[in-house]
C-alpha positions in Angstrom: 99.3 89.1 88.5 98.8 92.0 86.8 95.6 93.1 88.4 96.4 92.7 91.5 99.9 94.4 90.3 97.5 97.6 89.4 95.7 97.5 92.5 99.2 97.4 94.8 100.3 100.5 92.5 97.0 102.3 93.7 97.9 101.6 97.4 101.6 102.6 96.7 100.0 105.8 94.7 98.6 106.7 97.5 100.8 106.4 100.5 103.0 108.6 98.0 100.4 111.1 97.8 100.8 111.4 101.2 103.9 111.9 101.3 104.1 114.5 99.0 101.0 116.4 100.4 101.9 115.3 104.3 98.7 113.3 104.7 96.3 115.4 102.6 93.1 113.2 102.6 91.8 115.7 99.9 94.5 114.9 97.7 94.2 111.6 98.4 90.6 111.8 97.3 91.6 113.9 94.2 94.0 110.9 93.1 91.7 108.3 93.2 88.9 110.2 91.7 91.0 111.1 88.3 92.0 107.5 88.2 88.3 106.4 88.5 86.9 109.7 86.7 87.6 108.2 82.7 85.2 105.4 84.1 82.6 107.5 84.8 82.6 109.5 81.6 84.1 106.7 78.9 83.0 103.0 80.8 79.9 102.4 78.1 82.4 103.4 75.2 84.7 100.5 77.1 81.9 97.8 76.7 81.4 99.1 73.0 85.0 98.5 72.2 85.0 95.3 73.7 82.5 93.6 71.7 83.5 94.9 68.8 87.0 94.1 68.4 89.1 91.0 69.3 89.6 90.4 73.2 92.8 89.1 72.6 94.4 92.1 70.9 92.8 94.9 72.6 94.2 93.3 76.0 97.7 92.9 74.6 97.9 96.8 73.8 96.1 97.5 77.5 98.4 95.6 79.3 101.4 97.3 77.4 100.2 101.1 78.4 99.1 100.2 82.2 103.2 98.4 82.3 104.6 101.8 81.0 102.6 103.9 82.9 103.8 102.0 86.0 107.2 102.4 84.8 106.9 106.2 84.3 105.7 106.7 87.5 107.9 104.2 89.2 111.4 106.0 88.1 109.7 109.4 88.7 109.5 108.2 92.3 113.2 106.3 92.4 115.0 109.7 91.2 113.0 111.8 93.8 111.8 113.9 90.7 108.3 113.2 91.1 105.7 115.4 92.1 102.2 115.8 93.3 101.2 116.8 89.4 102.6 113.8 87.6 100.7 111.3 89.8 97.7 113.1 89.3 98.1 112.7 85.1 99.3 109.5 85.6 96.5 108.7 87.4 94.4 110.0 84.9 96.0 108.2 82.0 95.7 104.8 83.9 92.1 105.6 84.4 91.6 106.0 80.7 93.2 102.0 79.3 91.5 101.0 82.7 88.1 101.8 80.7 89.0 99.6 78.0 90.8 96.9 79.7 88.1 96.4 83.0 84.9 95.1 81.0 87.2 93.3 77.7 89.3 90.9 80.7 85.9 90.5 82.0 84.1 89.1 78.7 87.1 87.3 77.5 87.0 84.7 80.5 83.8 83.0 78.9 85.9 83.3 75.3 88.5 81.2 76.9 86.8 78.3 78.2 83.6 78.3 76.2 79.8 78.1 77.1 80.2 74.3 79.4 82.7 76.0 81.7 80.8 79.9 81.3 79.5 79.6 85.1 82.7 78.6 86.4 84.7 80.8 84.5 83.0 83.6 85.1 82.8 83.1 89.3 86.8 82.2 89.2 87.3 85.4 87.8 85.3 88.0 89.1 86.7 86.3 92.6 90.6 86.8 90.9 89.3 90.3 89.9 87.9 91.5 93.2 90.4 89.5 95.2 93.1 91.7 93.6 91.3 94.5 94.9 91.9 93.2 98.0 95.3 91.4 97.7 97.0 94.5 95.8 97.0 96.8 99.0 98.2 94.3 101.2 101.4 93.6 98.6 101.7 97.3 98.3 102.1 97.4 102.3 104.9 94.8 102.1 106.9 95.9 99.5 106.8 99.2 100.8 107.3 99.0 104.1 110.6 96.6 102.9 111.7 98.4 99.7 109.9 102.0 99.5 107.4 103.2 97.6 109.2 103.3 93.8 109.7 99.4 94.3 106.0 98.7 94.3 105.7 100.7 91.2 108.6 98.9 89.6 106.8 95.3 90.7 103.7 96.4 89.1 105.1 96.9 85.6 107.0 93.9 85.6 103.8 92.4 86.8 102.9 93.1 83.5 104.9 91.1 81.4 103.8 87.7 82.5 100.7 88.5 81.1 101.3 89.7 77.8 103.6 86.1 77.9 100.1 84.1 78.7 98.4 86.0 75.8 101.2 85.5 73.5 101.0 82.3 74.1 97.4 81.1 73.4 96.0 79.2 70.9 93.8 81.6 69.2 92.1 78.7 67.4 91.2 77.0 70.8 89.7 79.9 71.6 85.4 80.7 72.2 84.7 84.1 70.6 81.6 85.9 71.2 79.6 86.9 68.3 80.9 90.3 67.0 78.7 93.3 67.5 79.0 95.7 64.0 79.7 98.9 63.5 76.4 101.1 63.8 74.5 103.8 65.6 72.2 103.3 68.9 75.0 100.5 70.4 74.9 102.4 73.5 71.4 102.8 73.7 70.8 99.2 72.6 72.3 98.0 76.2 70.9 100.2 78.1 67.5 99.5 76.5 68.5 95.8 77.2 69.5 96.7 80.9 65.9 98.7 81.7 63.8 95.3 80.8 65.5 93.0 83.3 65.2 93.5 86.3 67.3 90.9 87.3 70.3 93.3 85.9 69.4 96.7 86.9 68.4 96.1 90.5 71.5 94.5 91.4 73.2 97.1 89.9 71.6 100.0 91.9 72.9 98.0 94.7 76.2 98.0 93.1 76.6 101.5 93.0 76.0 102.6 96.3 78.3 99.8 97.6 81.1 100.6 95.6 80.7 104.1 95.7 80.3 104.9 99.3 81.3 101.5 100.8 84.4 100.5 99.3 87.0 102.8 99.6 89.2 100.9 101.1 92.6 102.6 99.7 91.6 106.2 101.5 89.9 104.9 104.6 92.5 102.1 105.6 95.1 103.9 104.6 93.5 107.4 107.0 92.7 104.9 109.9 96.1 103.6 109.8 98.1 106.8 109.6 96.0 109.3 111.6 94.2 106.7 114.6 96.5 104.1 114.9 99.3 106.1 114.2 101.2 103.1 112.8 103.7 102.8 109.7 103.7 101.1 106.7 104.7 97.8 107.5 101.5 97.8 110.0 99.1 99.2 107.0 100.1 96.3 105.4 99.5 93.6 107.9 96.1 95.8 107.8 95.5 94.8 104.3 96.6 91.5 104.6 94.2 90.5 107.1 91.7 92.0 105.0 92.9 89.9 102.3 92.7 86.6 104.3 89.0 87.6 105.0 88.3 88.4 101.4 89.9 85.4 100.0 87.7 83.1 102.1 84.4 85.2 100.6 85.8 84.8 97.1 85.9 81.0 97.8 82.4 81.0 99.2 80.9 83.1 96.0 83.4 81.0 93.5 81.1 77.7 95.2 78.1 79.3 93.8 77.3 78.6 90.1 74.3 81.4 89.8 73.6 83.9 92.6 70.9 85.1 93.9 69.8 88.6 94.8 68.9 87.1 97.9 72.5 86.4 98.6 73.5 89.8 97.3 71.2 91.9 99.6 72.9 89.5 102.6 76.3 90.4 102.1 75.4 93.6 101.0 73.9 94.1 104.7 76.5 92.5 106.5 79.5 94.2 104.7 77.6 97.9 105.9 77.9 96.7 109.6 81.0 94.9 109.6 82.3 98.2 108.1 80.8 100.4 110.8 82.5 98.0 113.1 85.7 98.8 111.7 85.4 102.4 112.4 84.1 101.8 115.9 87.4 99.5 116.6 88.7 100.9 119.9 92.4 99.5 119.0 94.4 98.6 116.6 94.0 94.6 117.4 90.1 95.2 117.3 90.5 97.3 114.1 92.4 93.8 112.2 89.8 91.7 113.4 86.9 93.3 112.5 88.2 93.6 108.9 88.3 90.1 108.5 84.8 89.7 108.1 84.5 92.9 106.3 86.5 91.4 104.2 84.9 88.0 103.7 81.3 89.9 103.6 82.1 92.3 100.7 84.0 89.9 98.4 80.9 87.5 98.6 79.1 90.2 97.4 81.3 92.0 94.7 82.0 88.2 92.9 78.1 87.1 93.1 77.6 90.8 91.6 80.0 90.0 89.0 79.4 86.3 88.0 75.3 87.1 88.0 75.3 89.5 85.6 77.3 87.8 83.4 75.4 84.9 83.6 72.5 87.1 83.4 73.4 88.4 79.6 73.5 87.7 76.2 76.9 86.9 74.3 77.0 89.3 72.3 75.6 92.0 74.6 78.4 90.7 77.1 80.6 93.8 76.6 78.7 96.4 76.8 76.3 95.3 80.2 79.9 94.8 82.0 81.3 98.4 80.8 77.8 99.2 82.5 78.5 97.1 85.3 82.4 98.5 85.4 80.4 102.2 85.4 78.4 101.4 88.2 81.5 99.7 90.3 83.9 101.4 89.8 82.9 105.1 87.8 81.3 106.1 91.0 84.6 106.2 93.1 85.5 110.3 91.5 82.6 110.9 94.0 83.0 108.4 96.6 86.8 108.5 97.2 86.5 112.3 97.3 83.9 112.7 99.9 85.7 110.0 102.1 88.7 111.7 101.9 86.8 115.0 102.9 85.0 113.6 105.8 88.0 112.3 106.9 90.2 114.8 106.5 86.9 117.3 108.3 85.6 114.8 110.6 88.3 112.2 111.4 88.7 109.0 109.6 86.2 106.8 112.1 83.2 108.4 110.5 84.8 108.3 107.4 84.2 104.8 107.7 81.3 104.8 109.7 79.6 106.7 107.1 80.5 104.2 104.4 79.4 101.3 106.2 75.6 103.0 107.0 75.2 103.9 103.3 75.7 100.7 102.3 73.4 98.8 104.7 70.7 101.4 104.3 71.1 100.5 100.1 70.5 96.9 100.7 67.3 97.5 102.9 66.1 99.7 100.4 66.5 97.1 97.0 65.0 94.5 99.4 62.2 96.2 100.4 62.0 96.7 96.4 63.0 93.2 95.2 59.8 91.9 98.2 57.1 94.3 96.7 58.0 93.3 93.2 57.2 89.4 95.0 54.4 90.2 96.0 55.4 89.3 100.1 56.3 91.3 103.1 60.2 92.1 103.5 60.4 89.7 106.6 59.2 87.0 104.7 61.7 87.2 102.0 64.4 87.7 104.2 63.7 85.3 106.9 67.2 83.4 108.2 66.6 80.1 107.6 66.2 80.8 103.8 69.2 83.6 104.2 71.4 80.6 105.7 70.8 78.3 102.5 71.2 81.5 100.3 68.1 80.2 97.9 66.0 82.4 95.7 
């Protein structure tokens, strides 16, 4: 609830940015780049944090700040005494308990159920954590188009409180912890050491990056195409998300089937997410523009929960923490340049190559690490990619 609480407050951040800035797309890039920015500078110290001290208690004081940041920002909004400055350092602040929170909920899923349900757990909630990506906008769309903006920001902190109830409520001795990393210089260094030798981690990740950063910025782009070419309200941007929900819940169920992916199935939906996005920005009407994000949708939640559950499945316990505040970098600490220059191109260009531009980076990334993962195998990239073998998604 709560994630996908934080991920309806971005979407309600940002059609108040608007507002405020009369549909600055700069702005609108400036916002989500301080939110994301802490990630890009603080993610590894994140990961550190998170295998050092108890899951369980460093989540309970996360979740506390990101409710009363929500709170802040939602009565700012209610009184009308907001303005463009405070959502940009509330942003910020966000952006900072993000670090810590992103990779310690990640780890603490395997802590929960233990090393017999570790594949499972893991898929379930890299699909809950990406599907709130997804979800959170279309919410955001609904409850503002009903209730106006402050109300999504007032739903978010509440949002909150449920989970600090579930926390409160374990049963720490029922509980799987991970094997405590101690205090000590070269921590940092250790995981990135450990990163560098495996393949299997780092090429995925390079793929990461360029998806998330320049792919997946969905909270400028949708919002821009639904404001400035469709010219439709709020209620419409969320029917928007929602139908990108619906396709992104049905990829989360596909990658949730899946107890280890393949790179093979990464560099797929990879692909197909870069032209079912160029499709969306080539949509000719508004009707055409909701159905092509239903595969978009589908395509790049596939992608993002394989991305999620293999590397997990892909590292040690105790190294857990800091390869997913590595991971969180790579996903998420790219977005103070992505969300930027999306807003810029849209704001220079039009929104359409906005997206457009998106989608090609991201299908040009996955032709590149295929062509990388085939040489390392020793066979031609035809070969490896052939359909009938893409179809059964095998390694």
């Amino acid at each position: 609830m709560s994630n996908t609480g934080s991920w309806m407050q971005r979407v309600a951040q940002d059609w108040l940015v608007l507002e405020l800035t009369h549909n600055s797309g700069t702005a609108l890039g400036i916002t989500t780049g301080l939110q994301f920015l802490p990630m890009l500078l603080f993610s590894l110290w994140g990961g550190v944090i998170a295998d050092r001290y108890p899951k369980r208690r460093i989540l309970m004081a996360t979740q506390s700040a990101m409710g009363a940041l929500a709170l802040i920002l939602g009565l700012l909004a209610l009184t009308g005494s907001v303005r463009i400055w405070h959502v940009y350092l509330l942003a910020f602040a966000l952006g900072l308990v993000t670090v810590i929170d992103n990779p310690t909920r990640q780890a603490f899923a395997v802590e929960m159920v233990g090393r017999d349900g570790m594949a499972n757990a893991i898929a379930l909630n890299s699909a809950v954590f990406n599907l709130a990506r997804i979800a959170g906008p279309a919410v955001a769309g609904v409850v503002i188009g009903v209730l106006g903006t402050p109300a999504a920001f007032l739903v978010n902190a509440a949002s909150y409180g449920a989970v600090l109830i579930g926390l409160k409520l374990m049963r720490p001795a029922e509980l799987h912890p991970a094997p405590r990393a101690e205090r000590g210089p070269g921590q940092l260094r250790e995981a990135l050491s450990y990163v560098r030798a495996r393949p299997g981690l780092w090429m995925p990740l390079i793929l990461i990056f360029f998806v998330s950063t320049f792919g997946m910025n969905f909270q400028v782009t949708n919002a821009l195409m639904s404001r400035t070419v469709f010219h439709t309200g709020a209620s419409a941007f969320g029917l928007a998300s929602a139908v990108f929900a619906a396709g992104a819940l049905g990829g989360a169920l596909l990658a949730a089937r899946r107890k280890r992916p393949t790179i093979r199935l990464l560099l797929v939906t990879s692909l197909l997410f870069g032209l079912f996005e160029i499709m969306t920005g080539l949509a000719p009407d508004y009707l055409t523009f909701l159905a092509a994000l239903v595969p978009t949708g589908l395509a790049v939640l596939t992608f993002t929960t394989a991305a999620n559950s293999s590397t997990q499945l892909g590292t040690a316990p105790d190294m857990r923490g800091r390869v997913m505040g590595l991971y969180m970098l790579v996903f998420l600490g790219g977005t103070p340049l992505g969300s930027p220059l999306a807003g810029w191109l849209a704001a220079t260009y039009g929104a359409r190559l906005s997206v457009i531009a998106g989608g090609v980076i991201s299908a040009l990334a996955a032709v590149v690490v295929a062509v990388m993962v085939a040489r390392r195998r020793g066979v031609s990239l035809r070969s490896y990619l052939r359909p009938v073998e893409l179809a059964r998604g095998t390694a």
